[in-house]
N, C-alpha and C positions, 0 to 999 in steps of 0.2 A: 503404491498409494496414489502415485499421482495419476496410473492408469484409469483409477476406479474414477478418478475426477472428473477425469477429461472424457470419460461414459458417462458418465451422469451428467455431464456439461450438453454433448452429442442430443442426449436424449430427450433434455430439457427446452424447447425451445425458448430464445428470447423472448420478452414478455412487451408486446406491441404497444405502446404505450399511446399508441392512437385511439385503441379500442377502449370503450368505460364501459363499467356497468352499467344495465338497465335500471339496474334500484336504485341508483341514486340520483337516477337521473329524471327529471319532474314530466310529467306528461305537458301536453298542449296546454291542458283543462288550467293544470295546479300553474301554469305561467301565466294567463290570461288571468285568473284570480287574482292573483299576486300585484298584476300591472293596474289591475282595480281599486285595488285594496290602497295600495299605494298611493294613486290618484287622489280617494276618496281621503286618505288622510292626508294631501297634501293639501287638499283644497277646502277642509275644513278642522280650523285651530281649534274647537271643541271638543271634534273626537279625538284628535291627537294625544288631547289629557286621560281621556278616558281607555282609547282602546290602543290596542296592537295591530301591523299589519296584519300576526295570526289570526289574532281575532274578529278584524273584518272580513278576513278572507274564510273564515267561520261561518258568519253570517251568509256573508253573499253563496257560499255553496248550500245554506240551509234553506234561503229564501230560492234560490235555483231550483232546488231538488221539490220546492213544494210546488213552484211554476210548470214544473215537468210533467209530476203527478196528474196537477190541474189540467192541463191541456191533452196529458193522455184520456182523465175521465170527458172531455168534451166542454167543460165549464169553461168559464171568464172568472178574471182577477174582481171581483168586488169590489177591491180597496180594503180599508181598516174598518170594524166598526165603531162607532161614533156614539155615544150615550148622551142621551138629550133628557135631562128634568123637565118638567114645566110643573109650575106652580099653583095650586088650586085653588084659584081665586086671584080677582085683580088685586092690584096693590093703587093704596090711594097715593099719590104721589105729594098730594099736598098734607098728607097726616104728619103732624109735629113727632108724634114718637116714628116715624123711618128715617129722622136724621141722625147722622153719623157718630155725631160727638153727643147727643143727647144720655148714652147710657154710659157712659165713661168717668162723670165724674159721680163716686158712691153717695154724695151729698143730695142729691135729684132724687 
């Protein structure tokens, strides 16, 4: 029995324990995201309520991936778009009924 061991021992080499898996190990990309994400919620107490480092780190590879796209088809970033009303027609400034507290109270 113990020959069978001491062959199976032979056989088996030590397991290196300097060597790690590829998979668990984060690329470039996913630690640079990370160092972001991190930043981003250290340096603002709002998101912190709201999101995860996941989650920024979410983002920022979403808004990445769309900046990629963009610059492969040749374009520029825009920005956001922005929706603007305008009203039809002036407003009198001096009309009694555009003040504030005028329709407030149900007795008027």
């Amino acid at each position: 029995m113990s020959e069978a061991k001491r062959r199976e021992a032979e056989e088996k080499p030590e397991w290196n324990k300097s060597v790690t898996s590829e998979r668990n190990r984060p690329s470039a990309e996913d630690r640079i995201a990370n160092k972001i994400a991190s930043e981003v919620l250290r340096d603002n107490a709002k998101l912190r309520g709201i999101h995860s480092n996941n989650s920024i780190k979410v983002l920022l590879e979403k808004e990445a991936k769309r900046q990629m796209l963009l610059a492969a088809k040749g374009g520029e970033y825009a920005g956001p778009l922005i929706a603007v009303s305008q009203e039809k027609g002036t407003r009198d400034k001096a009309d009694p009924s555009n003040l504030p507290y005028l329709h407030k109270n149900p007795a008027v």
